[in-house]
N, C-alpha and C positions, 0 to 999 in steps of 0.2 A: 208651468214649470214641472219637469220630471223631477230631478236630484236638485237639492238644496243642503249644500255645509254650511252651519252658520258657529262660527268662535271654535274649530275645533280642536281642542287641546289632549296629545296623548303620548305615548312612549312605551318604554319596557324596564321594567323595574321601578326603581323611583328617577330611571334616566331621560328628559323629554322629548324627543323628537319632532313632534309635529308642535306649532303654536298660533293659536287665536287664528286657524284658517277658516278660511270663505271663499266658497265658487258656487257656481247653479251648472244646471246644462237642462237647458229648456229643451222642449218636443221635436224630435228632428233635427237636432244640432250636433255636428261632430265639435265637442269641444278637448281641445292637446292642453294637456299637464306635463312641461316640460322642466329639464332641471338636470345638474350631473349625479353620478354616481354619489350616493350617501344623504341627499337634499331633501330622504324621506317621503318618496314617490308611492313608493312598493307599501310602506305602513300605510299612507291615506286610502289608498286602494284595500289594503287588510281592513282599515276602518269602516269603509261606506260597507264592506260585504260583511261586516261583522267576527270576521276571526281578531279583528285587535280593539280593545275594548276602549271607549276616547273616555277621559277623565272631565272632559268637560266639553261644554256645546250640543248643538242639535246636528240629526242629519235626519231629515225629512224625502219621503219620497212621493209625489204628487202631493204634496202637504200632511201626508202621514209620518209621525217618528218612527223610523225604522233604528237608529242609534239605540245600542242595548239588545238587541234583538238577536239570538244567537243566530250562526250563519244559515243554517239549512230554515229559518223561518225566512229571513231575508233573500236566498233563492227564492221561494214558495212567493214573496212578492212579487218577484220580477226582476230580482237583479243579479245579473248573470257574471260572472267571471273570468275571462281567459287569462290565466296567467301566464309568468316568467317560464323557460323549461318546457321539456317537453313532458305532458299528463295523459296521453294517449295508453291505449292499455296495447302494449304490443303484440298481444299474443290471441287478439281478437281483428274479427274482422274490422273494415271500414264502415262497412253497415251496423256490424256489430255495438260498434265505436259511437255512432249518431245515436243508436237507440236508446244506448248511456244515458243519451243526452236528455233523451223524451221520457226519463223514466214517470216524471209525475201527470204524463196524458192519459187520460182515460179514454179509451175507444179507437179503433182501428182508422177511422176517416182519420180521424184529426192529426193520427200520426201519417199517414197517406198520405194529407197535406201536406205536412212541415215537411216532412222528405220528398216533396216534391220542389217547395219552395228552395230547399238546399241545395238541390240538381241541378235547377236554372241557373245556377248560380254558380254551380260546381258541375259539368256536366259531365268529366272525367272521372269524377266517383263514383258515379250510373254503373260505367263499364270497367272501373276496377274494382265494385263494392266487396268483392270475397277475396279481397287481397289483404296479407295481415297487414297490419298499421304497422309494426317494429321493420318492414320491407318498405316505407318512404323514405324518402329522403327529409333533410331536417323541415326543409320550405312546406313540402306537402302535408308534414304532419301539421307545421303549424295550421295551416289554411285548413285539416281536419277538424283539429280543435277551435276554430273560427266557427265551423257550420256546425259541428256537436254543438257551440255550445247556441246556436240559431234554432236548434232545435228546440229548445227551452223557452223560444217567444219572448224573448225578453222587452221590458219596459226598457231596460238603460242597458248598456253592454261595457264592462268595463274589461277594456285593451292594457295588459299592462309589458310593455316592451317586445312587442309581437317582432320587430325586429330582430332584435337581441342577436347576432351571432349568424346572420343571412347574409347570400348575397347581393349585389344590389339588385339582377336581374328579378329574385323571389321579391326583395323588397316593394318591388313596381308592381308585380304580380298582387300582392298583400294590398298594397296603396289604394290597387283598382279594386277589388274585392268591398276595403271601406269604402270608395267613393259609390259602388252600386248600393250599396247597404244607405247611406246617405239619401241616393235617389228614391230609395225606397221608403225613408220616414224613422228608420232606426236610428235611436239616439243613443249618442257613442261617447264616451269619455277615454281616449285614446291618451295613455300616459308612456313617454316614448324620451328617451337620453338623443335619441337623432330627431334632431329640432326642426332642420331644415325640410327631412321629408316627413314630417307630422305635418308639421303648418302649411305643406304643402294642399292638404284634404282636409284640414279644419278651419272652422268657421270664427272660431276665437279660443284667445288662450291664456293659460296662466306660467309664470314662472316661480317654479320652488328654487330657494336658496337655502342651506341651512336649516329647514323647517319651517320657512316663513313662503307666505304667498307673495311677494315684491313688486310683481308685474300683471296686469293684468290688460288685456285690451285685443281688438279684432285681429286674426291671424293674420291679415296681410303687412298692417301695420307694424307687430311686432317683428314680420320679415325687414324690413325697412330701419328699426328702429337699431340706431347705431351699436347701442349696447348688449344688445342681442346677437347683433350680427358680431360682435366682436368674439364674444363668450360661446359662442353656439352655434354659431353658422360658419364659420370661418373665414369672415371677413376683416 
């Protein structure tokens, strides 16, 4: 098992948000953390990477406490972040943009690699790499900040709304991106308000309500499952 939440309880001020949550996402798993706008998506995601501090519970990563840990030690472990919005530095290259990403590699190979493994994967950034990032369009950038943050090697990658504000042809684009990433062995905690194309490329999943975990079970099932499909899929 990569990421393990166990009881996690937290918020901002003395107001709560998250309560007595629980998920894992074992090696190689895309697992979707779905839920609407306000249901405290974005805090658990601040949680596990350490910018939002939990009042109570563990959060373990390969069986180490990483809870409590400020954020830049919890990068240094392995846990990588894309978030909401665009974080791209515009006014740098796309190459530029990856090396961001690599800053704690040491030695030329290693970064030769990762920006090799990036290319395969993006092979359009090869031949626009001295293009400024502020000159994408919104879909490209985000798919930037996908591979800056692959650059980093991550143990867990945590997706949070990479949709957000796309259209659907980027979103397919995006979809297939995680589903290579999958092929590959990258485990992915993709936290996403569009349920239907989350569970489209995940393996199993949880539903936030309110701050509570309510639903938990394998992503095809949850497609199926009436009450899901009512609230979230549009059925």
């Amino acid at each position: 098992m990569v990421l393990q939440v166990t009881g996690l309880t937290t918020g901002y001020g003395k107001v709560p948000v998250l309560r007595d949550i629980s998920l894992k996402v074992d090696e190689g798993e895309v697992v979707c953390l779905i839920g609407p706008n306000g249901a405290g998506k974005t805090t658990l995601i601040n949680s596990i990477n350490g910018l939002v501090r939990s009042w109570s519970g563990t959060i373990t990563l390969g069986g180490q406490e990483i809870g409590g840990l400020p954020s830049h030690e919890v990068v240094k472990n392995g846990v990588i972040t894309v978030p909401q919005g665009r974080t791209l530095f515009p006014h740098m290259t796309l190459r530029e943009n990856l090396e961001m990403g690599a800053y704690l590699v040491k030695g030329r190979s290693e970064l030769k690699r990762r920006l090799a493994r990036v290319i395969e994967l993006y092979p359009w950034i090869e031949e626009r790499s001295s293009q400024k990032a502020g000159t994408l369009s919104g879909g490209e950038q985000k798919m930037v900040e996908i591979a800056r943050a692959l650059m980093q090697d991550p143990k867990i990658l945590l997706l949070d709304e990479p949709f957000l504000g796309l259209a659907p042809l980027v979103i397919q684009r995006i979809l297939n991106i995680v589903s290579s990433l999958k092929t590959q062995g990258v485990t992915i905690l993709l936290v996403e308000q569009n349920a239907k194309k989350a569970l489209e490329v995940g393996e199993r999943g949880y539903v936030l309500e309110l701050g509570r975990i309510v639903l938990e079970d394998r992503a095809d099932r949850l497609v199926e499952n009436p009450e899901v499909a009512r609230s979230y899929l549009g059925g």
